[in-house]
N, C-alpha and C positions, 0 to 999 in steps of 0.2 A: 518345185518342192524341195524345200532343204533340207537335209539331211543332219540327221541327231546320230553323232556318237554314242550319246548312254541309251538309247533305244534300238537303235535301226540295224539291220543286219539283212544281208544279201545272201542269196541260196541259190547257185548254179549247180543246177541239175541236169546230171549224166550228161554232158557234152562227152561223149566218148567216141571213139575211129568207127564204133561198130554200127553206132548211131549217123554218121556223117556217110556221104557219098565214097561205093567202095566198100564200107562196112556191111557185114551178114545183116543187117536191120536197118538199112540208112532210110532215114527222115530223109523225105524228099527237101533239098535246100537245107540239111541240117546245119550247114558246114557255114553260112549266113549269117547264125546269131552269132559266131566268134567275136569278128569286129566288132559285133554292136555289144558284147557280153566284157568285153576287152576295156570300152570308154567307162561301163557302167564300174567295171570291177578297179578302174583308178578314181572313180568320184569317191567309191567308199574307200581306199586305199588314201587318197584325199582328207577325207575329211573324219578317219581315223574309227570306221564303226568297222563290225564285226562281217568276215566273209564265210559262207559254208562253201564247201562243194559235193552232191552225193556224185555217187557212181554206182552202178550197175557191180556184183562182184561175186558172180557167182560160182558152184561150183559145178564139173564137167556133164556132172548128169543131176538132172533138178526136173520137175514134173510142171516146170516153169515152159522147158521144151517141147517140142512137138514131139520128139521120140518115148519121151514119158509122159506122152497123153494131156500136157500142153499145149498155147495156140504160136508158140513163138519158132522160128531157127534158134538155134544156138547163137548164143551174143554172147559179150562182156565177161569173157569166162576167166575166173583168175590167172592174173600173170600172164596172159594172155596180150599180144599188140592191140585186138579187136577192146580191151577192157581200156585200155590206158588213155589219158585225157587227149583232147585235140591238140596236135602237137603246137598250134597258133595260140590257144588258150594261155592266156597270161595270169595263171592265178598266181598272188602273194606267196612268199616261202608262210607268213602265220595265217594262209587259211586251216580250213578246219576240213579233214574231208571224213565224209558220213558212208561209208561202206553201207550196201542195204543188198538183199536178195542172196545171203548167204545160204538161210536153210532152205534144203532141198524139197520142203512141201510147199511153200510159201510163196507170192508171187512177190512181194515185196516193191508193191509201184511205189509208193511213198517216200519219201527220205525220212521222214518220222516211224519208218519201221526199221530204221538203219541204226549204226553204231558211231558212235567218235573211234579214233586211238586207244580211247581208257577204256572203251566198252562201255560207254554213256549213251542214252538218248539223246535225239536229236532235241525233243521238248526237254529233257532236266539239261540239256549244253546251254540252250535261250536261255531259261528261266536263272540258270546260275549266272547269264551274263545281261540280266534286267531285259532281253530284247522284249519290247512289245509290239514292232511293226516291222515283218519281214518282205521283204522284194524279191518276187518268184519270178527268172527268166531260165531256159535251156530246152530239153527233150524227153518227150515229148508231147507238146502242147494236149493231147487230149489223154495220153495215159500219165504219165511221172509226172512231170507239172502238176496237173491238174488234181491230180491225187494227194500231192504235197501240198500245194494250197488251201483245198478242204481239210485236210488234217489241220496246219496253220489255223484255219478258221475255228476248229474246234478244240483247240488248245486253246482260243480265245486273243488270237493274234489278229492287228490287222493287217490284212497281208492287200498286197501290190500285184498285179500278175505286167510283167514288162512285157507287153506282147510282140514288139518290134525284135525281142532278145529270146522270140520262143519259136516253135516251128511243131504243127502236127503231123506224125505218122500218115496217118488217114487211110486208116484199111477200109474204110466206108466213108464214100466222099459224103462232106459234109462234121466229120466226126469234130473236126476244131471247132466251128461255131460253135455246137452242141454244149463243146464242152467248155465253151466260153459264156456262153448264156450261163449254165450251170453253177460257173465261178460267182457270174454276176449273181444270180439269184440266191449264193451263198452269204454275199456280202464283200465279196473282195474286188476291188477299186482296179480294173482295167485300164491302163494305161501304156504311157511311151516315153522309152530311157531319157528323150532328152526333156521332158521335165523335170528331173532331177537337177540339184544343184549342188 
């Protein structure tokens, strides 16, 4: 598949320390989609289209946690080593990154529930920059992903889910199929990085 600068745009989601082996949350094999997130993120560096990156960023006590009646440990807490991208992670100095799970009621899986720098959505960031077909790989595959990719769908995006570039949690085995059926029956085109061109 070859890729369109005035359309196409990539969305690495939460690769972060907290999320990888070692981290308070680590995706079993999170640490995996780097490489493969790595070749994807110089095709579009390549061929000149647009990169996002969300993160996880939130603050020390959030009801996101288990101690405020949450289902998670503590992760990606600002400023924090556990929040900051995988130190292998080769994103461009002009990506874009989407800060999300900032307020403390909100679970904020999504990267469309996140911010730019300016304090923009992640849909009016696309929509200002013509994207209409975004390519969803990172962590994880049945919560963040997969949350982003449905939003993506209902923005009215076609979205990509790069599964070789994704990895699930799995607090109940089974939960990435689930939620890869899910993607499919949404509409978005399951596939693998090296179809790209």
């Amino acid at each position: 598949m070859k890729l369109d600068p005035s359309q196409d745009a990539l969305m690495v989601v939460d690769v972060q320390n907290d999320f990888c082996p070692g981290g308070s949350l680590a995706v079993p094999e999170g640490d995996q989609v780097v490489p493969v997130l790595n070749k994807v993120i110089a095709r579009f560096v390549g061929s000149g289209a647009w990169i996002y990156a969300s993160r996880d960023w939130h603050p020390a006590e959030t009801k996101h946690f288990q101690a405020w009646g949450g289902p998670w440990p503590p992760h990606c807490i600002q400023g924090t080593r556990g929040a900051e991208f995988h130190p292998d992670l080769k994103l461009p100095k002009a990506a874009t990154i989407i800060s999300k799970g900032m307020d403390p009621e909100k679970d904020s899986y999504s990267a469309f529930h996140g911010i730019d720098p300016n304090g923009a959505t992640l849909a009016t960031a696309l929509r200002h920059r013509g994207v209409k077909r975004l390519f969803v790989g990172g962590l994880a595959t049945d919560y963040c992903v997969k949350f982003t990719a449905l939003d993506a769908r209902k923005e009215g995006l076609e979205v990509f889910l790069l599964e070789d570039a994704s990895r699930g949690v799995e607090v109940n085995p089974g939960d990435t199929s689930k939620a890869i059926e899910e993607m499919k029956a949404a509409g978005i085109t399951i596939g693998a990085s090296g179809n790209l061109e």
